[in-house]
Biopython code that builds the backbone (N, CA, C, O; Angstrom):
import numpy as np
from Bio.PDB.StructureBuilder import StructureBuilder

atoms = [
    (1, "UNK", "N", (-92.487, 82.790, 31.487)),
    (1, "UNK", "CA", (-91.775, 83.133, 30.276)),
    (1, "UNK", "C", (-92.747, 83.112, 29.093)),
    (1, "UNK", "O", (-93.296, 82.031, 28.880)),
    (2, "UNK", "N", (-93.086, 84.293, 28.174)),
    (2, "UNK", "CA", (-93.315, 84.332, 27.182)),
    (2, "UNK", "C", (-92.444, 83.913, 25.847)),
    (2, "UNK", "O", (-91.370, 84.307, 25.394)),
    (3, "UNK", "N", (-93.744, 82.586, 25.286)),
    (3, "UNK", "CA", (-93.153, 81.575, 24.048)),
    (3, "UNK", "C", (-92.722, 82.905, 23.065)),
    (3, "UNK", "O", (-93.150, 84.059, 23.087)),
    (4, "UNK", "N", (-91.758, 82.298, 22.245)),
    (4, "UNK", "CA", (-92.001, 82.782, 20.838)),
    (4, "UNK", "C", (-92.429, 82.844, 19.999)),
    (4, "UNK", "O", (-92.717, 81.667, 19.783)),
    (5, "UNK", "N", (-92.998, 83.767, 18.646)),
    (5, "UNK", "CA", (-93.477, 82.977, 17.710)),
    (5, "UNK", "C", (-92.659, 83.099, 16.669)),
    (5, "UNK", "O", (-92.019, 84.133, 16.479)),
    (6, "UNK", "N", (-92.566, 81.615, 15.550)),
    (6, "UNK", "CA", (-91.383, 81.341, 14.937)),
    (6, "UNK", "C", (-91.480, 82.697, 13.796)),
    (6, "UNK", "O", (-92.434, 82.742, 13.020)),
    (7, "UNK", "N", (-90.253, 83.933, 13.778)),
    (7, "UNK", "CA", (-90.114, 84.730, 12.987)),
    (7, "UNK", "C", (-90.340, 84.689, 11.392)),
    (7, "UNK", "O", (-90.766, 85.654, 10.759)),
    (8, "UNK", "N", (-89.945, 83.245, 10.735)),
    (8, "UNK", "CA", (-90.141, 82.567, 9.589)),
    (8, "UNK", "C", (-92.011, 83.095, 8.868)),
    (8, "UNK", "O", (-92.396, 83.735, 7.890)),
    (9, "UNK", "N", (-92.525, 82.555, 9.742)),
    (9, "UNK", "CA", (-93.951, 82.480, 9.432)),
    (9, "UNK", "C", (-94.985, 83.689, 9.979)),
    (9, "UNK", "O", (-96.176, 83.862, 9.721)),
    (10, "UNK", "N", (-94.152, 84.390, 10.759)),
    (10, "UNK", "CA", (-94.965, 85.355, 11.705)),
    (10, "UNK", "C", (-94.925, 86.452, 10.417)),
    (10, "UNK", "O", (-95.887, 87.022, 9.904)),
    (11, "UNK", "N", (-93.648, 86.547, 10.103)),
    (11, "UNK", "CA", (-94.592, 87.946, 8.660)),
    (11, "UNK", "C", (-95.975, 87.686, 8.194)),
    (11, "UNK", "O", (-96.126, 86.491, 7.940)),
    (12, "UNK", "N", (-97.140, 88.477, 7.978)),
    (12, "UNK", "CA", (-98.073, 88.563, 7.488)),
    (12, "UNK", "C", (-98.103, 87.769, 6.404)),
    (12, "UNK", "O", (-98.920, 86.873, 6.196)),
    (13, "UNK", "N", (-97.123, 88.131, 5.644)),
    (13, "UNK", "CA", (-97.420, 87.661, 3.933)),
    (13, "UNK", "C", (-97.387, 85.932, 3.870)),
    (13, "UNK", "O", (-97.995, 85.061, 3.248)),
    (14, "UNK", "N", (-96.263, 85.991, 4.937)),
    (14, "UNK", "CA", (-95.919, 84.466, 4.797)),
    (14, "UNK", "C", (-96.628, 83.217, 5.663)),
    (14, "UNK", "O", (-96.707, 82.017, 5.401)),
    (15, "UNK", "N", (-97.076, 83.945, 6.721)),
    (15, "UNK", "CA", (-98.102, 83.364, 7.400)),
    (15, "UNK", "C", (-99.808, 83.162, 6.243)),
    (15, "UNK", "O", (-100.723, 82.384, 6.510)),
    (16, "UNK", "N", (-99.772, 83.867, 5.341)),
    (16, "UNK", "CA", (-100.976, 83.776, 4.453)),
    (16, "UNK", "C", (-100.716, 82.891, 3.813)),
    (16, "UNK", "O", (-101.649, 82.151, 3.501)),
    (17, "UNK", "N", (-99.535, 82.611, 3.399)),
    (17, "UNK", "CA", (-98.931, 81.597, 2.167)),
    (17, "UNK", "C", (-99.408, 80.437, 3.113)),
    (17, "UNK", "O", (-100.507, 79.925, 2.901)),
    (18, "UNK", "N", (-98.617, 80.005, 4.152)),
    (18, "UNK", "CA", (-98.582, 79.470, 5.259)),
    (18, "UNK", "C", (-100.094, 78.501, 5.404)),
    (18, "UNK", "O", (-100.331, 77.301, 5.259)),
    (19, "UNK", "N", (-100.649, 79.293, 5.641)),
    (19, "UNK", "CA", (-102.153, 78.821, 6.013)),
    (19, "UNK", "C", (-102.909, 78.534, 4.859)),
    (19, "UNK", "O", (-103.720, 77.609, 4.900)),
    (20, "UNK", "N", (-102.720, 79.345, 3.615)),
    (20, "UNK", "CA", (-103.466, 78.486, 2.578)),
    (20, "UNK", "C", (-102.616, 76.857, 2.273)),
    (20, "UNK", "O", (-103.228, 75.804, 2.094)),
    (21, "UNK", "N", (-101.444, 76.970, 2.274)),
    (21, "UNK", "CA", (-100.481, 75.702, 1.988)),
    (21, "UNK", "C", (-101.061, 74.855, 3.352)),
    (21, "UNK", "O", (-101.449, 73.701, 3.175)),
    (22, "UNK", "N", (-101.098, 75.316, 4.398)),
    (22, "UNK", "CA", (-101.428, 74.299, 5.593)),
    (22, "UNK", "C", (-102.636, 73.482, 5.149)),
    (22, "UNK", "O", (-102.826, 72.351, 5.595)),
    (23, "UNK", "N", (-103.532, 74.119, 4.178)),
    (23, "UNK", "CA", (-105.031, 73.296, 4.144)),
    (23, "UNK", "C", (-105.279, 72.854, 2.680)),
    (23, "UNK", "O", (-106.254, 72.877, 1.928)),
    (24, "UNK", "N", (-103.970, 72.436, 2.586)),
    (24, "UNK", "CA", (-104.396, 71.551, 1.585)),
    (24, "UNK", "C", (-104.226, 70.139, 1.785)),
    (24, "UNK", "O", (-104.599, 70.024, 2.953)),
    (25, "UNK", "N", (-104.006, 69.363, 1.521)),
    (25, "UNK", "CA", (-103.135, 67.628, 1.909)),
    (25, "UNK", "C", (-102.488, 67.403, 2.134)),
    (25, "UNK", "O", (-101.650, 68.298, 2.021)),
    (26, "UNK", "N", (-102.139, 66.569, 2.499)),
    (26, "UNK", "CA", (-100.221, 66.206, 2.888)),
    (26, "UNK", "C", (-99.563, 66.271, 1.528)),
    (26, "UNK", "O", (-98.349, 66.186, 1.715)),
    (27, "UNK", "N", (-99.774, 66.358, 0.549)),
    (27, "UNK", "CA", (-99.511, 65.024, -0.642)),
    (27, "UNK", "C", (-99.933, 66.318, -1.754)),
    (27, "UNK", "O", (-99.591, 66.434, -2.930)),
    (28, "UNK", "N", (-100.903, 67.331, -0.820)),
    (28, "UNK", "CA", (-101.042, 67.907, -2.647)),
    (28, "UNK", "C", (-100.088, 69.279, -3.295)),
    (28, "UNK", "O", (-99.045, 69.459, -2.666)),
    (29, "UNK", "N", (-100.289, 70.084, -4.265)),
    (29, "UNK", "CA", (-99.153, 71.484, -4.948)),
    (29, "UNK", "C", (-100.535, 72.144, -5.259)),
    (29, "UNK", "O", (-101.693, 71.729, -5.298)),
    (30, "UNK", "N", (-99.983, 73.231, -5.442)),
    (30, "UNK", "CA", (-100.830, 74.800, -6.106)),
    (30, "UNK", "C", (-99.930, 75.148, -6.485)),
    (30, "UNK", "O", (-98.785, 75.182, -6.033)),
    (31, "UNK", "N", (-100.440, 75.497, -7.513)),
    (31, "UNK", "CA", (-99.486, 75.780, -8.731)),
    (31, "UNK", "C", (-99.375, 78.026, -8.189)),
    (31, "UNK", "O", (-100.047, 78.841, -7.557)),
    (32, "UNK", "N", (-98.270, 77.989, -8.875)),
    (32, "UNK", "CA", (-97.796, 79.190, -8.034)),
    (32, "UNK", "C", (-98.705, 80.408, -8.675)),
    (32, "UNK", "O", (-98.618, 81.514, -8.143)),
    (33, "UNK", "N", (-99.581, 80.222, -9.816)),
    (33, "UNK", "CA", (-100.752, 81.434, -10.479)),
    (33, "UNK", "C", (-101.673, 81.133, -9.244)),
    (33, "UNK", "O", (-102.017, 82.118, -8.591)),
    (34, "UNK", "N", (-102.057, 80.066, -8.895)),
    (34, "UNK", "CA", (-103.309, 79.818, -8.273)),
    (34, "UNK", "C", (-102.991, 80.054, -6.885)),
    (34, "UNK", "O", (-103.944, 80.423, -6.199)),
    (35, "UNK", "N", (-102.056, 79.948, -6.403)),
    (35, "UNK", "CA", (-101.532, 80.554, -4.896)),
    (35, "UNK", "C", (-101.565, 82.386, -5.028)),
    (35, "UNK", "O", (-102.083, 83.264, -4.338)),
    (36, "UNK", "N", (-101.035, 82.389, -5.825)),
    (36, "UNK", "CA", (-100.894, 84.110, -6.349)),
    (36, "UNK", "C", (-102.414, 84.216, -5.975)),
    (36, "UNK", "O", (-102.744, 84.370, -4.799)),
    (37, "UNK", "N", (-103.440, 84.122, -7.101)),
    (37, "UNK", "CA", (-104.530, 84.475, -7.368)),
    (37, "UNK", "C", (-105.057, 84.603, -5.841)),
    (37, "UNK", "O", (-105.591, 85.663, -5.515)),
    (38, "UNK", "N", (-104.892, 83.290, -4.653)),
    (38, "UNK", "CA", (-106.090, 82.764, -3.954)),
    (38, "UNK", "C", (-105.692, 83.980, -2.962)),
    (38, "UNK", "O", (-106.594, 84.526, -2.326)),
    (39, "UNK", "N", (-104.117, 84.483, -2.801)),
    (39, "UNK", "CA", (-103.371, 85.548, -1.547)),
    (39, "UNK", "C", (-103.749, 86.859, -2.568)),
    (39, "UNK", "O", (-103.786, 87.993, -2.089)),
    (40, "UNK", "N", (-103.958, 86.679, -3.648)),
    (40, "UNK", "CA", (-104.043, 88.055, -4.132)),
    (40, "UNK", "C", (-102.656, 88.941, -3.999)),
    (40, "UNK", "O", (-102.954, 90.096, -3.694)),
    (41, "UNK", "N", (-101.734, 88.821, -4.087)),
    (41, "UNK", "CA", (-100.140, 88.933, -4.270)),
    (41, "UNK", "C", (-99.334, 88.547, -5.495)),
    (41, "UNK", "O", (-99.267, 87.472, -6.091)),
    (42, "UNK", "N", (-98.606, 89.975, -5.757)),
    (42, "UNK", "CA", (-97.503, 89.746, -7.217)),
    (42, "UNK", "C", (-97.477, 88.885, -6.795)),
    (42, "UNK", "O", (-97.875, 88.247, -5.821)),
    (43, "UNK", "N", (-96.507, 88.802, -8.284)),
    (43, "UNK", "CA", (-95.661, 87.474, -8.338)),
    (43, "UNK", "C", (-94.371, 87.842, -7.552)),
    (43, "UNK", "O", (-94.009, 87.221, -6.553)),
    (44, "UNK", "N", (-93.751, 88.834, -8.047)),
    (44, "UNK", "CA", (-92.544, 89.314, -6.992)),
    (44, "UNK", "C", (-92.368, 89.211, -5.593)),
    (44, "UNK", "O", (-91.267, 89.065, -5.061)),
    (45, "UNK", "N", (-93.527, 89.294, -4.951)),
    (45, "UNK", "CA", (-93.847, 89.871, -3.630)),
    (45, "UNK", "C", (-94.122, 88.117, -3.094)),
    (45, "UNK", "O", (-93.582, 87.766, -2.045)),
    (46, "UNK", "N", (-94.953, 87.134, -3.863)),
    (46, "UNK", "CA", (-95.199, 85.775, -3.534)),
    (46, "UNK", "C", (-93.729, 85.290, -3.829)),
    (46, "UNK", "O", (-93.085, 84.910, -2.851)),
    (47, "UNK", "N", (-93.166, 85.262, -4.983)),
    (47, "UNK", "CA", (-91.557, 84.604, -4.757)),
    (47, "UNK", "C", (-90.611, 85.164, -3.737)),
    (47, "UNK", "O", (-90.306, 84.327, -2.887)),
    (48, "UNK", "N", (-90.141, 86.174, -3.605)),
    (48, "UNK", "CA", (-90.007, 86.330, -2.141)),
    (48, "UNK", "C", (-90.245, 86.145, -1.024)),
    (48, "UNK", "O", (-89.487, 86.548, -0.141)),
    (49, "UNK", "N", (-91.475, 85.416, -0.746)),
    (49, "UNK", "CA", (-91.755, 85.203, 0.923)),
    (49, "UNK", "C", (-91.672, 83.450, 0.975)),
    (49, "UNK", "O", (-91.603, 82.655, 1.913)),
    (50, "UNK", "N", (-91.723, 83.261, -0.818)),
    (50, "UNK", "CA", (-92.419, 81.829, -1.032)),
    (50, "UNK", "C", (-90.110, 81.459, -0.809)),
    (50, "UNK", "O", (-89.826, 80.321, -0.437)),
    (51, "UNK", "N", (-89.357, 82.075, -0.969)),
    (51, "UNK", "CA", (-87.919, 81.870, -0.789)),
    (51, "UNK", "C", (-87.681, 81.618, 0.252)),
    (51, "UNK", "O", (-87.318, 80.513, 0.654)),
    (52, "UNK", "N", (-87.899, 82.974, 1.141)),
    (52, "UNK", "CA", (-88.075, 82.511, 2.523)),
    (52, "UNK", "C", (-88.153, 81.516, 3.527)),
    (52, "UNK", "O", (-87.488, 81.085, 4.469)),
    (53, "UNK", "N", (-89.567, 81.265, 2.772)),
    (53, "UNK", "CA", (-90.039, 80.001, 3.649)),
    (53, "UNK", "C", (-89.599, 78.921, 3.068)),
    (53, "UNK", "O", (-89.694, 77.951, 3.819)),
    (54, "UNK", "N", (-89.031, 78.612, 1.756)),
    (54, "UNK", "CA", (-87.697, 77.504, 0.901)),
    (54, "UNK", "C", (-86.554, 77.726, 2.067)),
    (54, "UNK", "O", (-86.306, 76.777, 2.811)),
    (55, "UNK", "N", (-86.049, 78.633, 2.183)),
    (55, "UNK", "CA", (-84.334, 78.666, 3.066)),
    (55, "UNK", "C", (-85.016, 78.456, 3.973)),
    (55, "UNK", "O", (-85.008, 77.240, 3.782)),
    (56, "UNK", "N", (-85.726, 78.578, 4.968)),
    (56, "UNK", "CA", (-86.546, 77.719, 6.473)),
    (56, "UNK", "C", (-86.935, 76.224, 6.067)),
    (56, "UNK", "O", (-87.501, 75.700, 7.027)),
    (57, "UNK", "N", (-86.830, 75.350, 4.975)),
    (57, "UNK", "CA", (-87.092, 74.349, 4.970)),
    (57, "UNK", "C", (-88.721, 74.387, 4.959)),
    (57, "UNK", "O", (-89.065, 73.218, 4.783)),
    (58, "UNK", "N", (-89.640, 75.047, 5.047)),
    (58, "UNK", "CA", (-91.345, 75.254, 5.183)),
    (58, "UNK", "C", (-91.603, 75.051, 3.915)),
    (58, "UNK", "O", (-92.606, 74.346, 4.027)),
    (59, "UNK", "N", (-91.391, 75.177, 2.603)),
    (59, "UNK", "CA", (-92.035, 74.466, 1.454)),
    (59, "UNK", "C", (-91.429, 74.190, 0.471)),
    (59, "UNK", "O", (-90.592, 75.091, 0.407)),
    (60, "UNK", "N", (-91.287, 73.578, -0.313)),
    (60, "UNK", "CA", (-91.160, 72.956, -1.672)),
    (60, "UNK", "C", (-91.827, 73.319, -2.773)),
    (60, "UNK", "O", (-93.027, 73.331, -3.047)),
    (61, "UNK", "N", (-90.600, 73.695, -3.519)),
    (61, "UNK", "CA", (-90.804, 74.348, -5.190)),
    (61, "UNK", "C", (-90.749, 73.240, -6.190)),
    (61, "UNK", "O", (-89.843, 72.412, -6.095)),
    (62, "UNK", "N", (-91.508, 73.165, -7.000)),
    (62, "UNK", "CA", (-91.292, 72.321, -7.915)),
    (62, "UNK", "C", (-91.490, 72.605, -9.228)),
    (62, "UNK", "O", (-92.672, 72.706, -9.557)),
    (63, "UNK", "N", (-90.622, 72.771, -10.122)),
    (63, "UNK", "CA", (-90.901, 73.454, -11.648)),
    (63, "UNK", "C", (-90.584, 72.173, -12.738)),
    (63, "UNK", "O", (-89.546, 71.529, -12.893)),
    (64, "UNK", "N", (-91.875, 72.072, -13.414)),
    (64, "UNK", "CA", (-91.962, 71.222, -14.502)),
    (64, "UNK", "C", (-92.315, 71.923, -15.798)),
    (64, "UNK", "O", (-92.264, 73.146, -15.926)),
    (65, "UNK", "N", (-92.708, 71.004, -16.835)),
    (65, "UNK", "CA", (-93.229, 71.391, -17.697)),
    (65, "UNK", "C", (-94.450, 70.604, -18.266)),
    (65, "UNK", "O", (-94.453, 69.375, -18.336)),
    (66, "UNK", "N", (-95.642, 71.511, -18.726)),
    (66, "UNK", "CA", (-96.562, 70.818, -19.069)),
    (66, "UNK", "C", (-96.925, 71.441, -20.512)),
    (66, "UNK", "O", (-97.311, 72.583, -20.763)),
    (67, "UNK", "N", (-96.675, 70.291, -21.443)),
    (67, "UNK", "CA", (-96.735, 70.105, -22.930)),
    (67, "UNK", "C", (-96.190, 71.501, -23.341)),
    (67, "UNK", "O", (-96.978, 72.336, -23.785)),
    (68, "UNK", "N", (-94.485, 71.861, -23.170)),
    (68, "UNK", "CA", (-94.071, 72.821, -23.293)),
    (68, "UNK", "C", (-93.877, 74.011, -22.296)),
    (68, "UNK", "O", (-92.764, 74.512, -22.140)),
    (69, "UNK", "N", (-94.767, 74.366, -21.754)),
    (69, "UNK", "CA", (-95.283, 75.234, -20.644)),
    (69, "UNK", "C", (-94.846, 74.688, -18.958)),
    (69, "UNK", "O", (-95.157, 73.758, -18.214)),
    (70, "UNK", "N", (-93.651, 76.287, -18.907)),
    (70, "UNK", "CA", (-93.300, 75.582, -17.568)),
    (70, "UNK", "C", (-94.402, 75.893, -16.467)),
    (70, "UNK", "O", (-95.144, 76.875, -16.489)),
    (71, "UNK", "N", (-94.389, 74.941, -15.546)),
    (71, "UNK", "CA", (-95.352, 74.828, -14.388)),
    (71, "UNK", "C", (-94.611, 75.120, -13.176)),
    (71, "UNK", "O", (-93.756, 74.239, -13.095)),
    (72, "UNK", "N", (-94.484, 76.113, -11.949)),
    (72, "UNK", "CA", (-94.250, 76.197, -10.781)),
    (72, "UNK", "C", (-95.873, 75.494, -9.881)),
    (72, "UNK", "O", (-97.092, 75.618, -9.990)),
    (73, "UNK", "N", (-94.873, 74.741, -9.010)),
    (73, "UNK", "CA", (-95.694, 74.389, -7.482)),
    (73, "UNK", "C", (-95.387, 74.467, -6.755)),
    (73, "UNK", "O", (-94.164, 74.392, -6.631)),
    (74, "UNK", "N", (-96.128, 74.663, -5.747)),
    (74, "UNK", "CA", (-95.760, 74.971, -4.016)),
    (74, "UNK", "C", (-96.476, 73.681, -3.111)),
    (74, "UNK", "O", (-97.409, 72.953, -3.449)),
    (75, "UNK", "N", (-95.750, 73.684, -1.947)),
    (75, "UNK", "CA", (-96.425, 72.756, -1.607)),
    (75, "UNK", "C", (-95.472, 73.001, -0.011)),
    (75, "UNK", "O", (-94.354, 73.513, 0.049)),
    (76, "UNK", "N", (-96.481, 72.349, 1.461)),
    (76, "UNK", "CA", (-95.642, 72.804, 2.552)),
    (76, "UNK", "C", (-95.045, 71.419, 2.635)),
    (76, "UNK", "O", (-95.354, 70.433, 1.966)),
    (77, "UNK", "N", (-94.020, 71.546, 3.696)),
    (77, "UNK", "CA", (-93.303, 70.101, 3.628)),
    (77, "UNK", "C", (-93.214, 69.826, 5.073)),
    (77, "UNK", "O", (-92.992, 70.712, 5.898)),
    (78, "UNK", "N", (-93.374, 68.698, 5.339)),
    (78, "UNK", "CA", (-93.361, 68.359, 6.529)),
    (78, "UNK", "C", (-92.671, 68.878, 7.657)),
    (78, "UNK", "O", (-93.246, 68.759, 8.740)),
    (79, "UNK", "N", (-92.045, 69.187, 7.642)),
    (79, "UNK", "CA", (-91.463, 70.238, 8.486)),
    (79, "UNK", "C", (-91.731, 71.687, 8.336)),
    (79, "UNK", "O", (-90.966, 72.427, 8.955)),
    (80, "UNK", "N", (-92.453, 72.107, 7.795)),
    (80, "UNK", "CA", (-93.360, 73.523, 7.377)),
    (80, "UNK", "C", (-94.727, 72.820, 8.614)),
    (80, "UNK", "O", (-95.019, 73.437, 9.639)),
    (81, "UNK", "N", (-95.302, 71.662, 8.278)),
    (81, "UNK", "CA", (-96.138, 71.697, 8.469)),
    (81, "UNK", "C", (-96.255, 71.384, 10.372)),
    (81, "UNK", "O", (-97.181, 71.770, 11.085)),
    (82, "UNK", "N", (-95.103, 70.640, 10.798)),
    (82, "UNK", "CA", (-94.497, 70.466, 12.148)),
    (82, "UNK", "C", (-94.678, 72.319, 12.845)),
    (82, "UNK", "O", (-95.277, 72.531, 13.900)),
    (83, "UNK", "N", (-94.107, 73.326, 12.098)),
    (83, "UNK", "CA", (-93.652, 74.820, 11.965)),
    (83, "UNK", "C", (-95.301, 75.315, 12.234)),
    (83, "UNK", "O", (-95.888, 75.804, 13.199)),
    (84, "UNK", "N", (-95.581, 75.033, 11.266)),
    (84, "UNK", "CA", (-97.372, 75.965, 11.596)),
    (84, "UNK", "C", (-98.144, 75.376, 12.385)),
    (84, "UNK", "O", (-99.233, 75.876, 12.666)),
    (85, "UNK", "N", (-97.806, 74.396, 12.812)),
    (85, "UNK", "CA", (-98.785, 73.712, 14.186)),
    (85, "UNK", "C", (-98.205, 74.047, 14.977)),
    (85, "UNK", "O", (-99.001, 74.384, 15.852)),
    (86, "UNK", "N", (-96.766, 74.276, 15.457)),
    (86, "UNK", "CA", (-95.997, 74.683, 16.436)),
    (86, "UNK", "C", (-96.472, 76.240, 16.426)),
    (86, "UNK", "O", (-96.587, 76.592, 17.600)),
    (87, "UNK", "N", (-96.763, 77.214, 15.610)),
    (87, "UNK", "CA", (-96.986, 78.595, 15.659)),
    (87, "UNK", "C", (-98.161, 78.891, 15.750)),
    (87, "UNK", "O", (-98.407, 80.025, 16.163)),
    (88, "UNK", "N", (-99.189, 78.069, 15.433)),
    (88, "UNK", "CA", (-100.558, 78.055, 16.084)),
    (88, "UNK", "C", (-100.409, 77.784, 17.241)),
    (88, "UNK", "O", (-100.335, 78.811, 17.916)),
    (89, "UNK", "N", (-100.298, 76.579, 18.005)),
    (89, "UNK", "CA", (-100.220, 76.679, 19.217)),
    (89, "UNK", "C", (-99.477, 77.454, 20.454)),
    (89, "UNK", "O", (-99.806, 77.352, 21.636)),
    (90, "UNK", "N", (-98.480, 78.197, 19.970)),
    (90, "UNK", "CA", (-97.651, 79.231, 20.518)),
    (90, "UNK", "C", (-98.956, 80.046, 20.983)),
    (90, "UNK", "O", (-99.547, 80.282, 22.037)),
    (91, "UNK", "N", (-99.086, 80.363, 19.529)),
    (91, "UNK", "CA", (-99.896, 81.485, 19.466)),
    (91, "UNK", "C", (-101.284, 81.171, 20.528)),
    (91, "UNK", "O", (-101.404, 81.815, 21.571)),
    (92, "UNK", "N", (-102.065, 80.350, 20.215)),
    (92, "UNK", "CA", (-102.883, 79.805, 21.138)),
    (92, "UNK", "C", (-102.562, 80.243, 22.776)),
    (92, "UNK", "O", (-103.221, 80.931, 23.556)),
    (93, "UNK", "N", (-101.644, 79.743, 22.889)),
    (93, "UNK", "CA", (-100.954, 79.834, 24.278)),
    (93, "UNK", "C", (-100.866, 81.619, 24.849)),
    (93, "UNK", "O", (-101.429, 82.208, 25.772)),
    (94, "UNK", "N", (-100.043, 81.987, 23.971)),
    (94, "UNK", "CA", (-100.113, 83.842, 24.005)),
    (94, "UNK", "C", (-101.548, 84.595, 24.168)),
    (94, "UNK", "O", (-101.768, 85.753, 24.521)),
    (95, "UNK", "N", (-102.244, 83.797, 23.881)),
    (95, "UNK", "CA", (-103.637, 84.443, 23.795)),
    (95, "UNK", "C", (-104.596, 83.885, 24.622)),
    (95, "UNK", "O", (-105.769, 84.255, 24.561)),
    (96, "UNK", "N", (-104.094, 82.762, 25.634)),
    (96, "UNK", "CA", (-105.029, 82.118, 26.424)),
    (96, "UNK", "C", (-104.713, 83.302, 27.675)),
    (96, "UNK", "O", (-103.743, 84.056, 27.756)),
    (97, "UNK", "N", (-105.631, 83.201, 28.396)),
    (97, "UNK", "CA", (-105.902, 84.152, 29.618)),
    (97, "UNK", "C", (-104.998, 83.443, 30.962)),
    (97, "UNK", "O", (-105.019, 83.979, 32.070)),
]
sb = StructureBuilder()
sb.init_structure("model")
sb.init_model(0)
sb.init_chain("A")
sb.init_seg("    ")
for serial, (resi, resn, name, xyz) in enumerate(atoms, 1):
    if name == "N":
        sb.init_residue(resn, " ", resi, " ")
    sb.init_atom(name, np.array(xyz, "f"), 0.0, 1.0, " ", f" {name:<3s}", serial, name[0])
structure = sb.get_structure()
């Protein structure tokens, strides 16, 4: 039987989000310009996949404000991060001989 791979993360866009969020810390945010900037993706096109992967439980939004100025962050959440080790290794598996 051929595994699956989890549909959530397998889009392109969101698998990019995915993997830059995977390598950061347990503990740390990127702020949602600097996620933009690093995928090179609107903003439209990053809040949409970045929703996505919010209704899958895979990351956490967090909007503050800094000295006036609101701040968006992203960040994967433990169960995002359970999700992309599980879809690497799928994947691993699909591709072993």
């Amino acid at each position: 039987m051929i595994p699956e791979l989890d549909p959530v993360i397998h889009a392109q866009a969101r698998l990019r989000v995915t993997v830059a969020l995977a390598a950061l810390a347990d503990d740390d945010l990127i702020t949602f310009p600097r996620l933009q900037e690093l995928l090179d993706m609107t903003a439209g096109n990053l809040s949409t996949h970045l929703r996505k992967l919010e209704d899958a439980g895979y990351v956490e939004i967090t909007k503050t404000f800094r000295h006036r100025t609101p701040v968006t962050q992203v960040a994967l959440t433990p169960d995002g991060r359970v999700a992309f080790t599980t879809y690497t290794a799928t994947l691993r598996a699909l591709l072993a001989p």
